[in-house]
N, C-alpha and C positions, 0 to 999 in steps of 0.2 A: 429438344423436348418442350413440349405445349404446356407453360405453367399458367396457363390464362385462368383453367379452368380446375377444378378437382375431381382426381382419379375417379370414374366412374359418374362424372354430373355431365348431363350434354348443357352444353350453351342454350343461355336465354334465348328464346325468339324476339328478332328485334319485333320495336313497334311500326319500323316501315313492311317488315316484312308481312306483317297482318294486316299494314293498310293496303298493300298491293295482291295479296291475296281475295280482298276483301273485293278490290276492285276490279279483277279479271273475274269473280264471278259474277258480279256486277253485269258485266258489260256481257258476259255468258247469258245471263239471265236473260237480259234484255233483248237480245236476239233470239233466244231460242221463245221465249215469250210472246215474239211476234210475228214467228215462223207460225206455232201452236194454233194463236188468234186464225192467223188464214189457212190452216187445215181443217182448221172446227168449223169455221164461220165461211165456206165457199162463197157464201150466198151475199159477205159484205158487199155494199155498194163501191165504186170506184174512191168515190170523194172520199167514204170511211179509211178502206185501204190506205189510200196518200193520205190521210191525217195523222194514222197509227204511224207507218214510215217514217215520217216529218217530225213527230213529237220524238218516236225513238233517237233519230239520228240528235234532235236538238238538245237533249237532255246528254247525250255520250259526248257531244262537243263543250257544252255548258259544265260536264263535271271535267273535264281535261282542261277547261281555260282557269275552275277552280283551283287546280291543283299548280297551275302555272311554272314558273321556271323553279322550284324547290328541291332540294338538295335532301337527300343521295337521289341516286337516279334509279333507284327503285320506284318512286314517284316515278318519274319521265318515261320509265319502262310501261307501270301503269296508263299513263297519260298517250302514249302511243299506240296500245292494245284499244282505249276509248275510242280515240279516231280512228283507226280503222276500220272496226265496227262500226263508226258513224256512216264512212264513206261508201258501204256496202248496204243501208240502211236506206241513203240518202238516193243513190242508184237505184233502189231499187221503186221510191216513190218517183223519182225522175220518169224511170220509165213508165210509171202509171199514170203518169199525168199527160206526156206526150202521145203515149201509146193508143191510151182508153178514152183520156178526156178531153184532152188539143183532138186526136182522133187522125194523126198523120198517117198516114203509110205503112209499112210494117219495118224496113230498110230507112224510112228517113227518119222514121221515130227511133230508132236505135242506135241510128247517128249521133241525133238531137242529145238522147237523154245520155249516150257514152260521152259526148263534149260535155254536158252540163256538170254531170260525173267528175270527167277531167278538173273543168275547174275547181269545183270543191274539193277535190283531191290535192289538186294543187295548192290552194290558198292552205290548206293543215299542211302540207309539208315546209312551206313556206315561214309556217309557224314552227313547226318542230320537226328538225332536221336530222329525222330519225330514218332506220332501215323500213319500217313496216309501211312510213310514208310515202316513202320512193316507191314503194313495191306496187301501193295502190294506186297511186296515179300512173305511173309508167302500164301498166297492166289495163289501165280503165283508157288509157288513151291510146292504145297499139288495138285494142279492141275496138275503140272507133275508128281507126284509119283503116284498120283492116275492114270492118264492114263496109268500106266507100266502095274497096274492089272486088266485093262478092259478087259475081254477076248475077242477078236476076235467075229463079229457075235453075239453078245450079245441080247438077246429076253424074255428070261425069267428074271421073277422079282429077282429071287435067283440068278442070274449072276452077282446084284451089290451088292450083299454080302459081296467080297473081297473089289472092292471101296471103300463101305462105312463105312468098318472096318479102313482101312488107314486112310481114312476122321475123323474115329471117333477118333482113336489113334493118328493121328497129331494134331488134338484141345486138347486133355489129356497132352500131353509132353508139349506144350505150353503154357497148362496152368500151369501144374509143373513148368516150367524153369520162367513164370513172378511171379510165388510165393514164390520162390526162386531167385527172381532178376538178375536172370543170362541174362535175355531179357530185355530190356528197351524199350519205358515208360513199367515197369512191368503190374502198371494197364489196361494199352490197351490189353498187351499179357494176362492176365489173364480171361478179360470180351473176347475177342477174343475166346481162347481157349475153354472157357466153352461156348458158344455159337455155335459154329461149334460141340463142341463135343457133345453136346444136339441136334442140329440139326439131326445130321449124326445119333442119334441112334432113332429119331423120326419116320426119311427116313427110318430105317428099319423094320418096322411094314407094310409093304408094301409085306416083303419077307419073314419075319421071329418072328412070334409075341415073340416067348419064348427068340428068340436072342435081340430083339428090349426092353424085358421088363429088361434083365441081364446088358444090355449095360446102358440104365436109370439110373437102381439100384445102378451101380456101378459109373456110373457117379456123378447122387446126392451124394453119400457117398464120393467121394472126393471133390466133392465143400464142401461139410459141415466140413469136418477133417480138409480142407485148412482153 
């Protein structure tokens, strides 16, 4: 029997739990605030665009390095929801700068700015070795390797064969390296892995029914031996 509290009173709200509330609208805000900006504003210049991005993402990195390693992890739950939002923020002036204002290609800009991604993906995870970290770099950098092998002009269903192989083989090594702990949280890279890599070989019954049932096959057979 719960004598914490008296019959009929619910529990205080804690005070982290209003600062974490506080702060996923926050970081809510500030995203959907900068969506808004460029639905209103078609018409911003480039340079504007990547300035909005830039300050967004820096201000979502800036309030998570405030809140820094601080106890309970209600904070760090906050602190992890911040960067991410940064990292999608930061991505997304990446590619406005390589895309519109370096002025590359359409494939090498996409490269450029999913590496540039990566890395700042990586250095926040590196910092805080959280599930929603992993999730953004892992994702921002399978999306760059996979655009290396999109071929050019692509039409036919059997052109994302090579993609979807990448896609399938990067959730596979993934899920090896969290079952083998070499990624942390393990558990996230492992349900991670095997979920992309079950994806990717579902995606390919679209192009390839005998490739898409071997790709399964061998899939299920390594979740089950892991």
């Amino acid at each position: 029997m719960d004598v914490g509290h008296p019959a009929g009173r619910t529990p205080p709200i804690r005070r982290e739990t209003l600062v974490e509330v506080v702060g996923y609208v926050g970081a809510a805000a500030a995203v959907a605030g900068t969506v808004t900006v460029f639905a209103r504003h078609s018409d911003l210049s480039d340079g504007a665009s990547l300035a909005i991005s830039l300050v967004v993402a820096a201000v979502l990195v800036v309030a998570g390095l405030t809140i820094g390693d601080r106890s309970p992890d209600a904070y760090q739950r906050m602190r992890s929801v911040l960067w991410f939002a940064a990292v999608e923020s930061f991505g997304f002036a990446s590619g406005i700068f390589w895309l519109n204002i370096v002025d590359l290609g359409i494939k090498t800009a996409v490269t450029v700015a999913g590496a540039t991604g990566a890395i700042f993906a990586l250095v926040l995870w590196l910092l805080l070795r959280r599930s929603l970290q992993q999730i953004a770099f892992f994702l921002t950098a399978v999306g760059t390797i996979t655009t290396l092998v999109v071929p050019n002009g692509s039409g036919s269903p059997t052109d994302l064969n090579g993609p979807l192989l990448v896609v399938w083989l990067s959730g596979l090594v993934w899920f090896a390296a969290g079952t083998a702990e070499i990624v942390r949280p393990a558990r996230t890279a492992r349900v991670l892995g095997a979920a992309v890599a079950l994806i990717a070989s579902l995606e390919m019954f679209g192009s390839s029914f005998a490739l898409a049932l071997t790709l399964i096959s061998f899939t299920s057979l390594a979740l089950v031996v892991a």
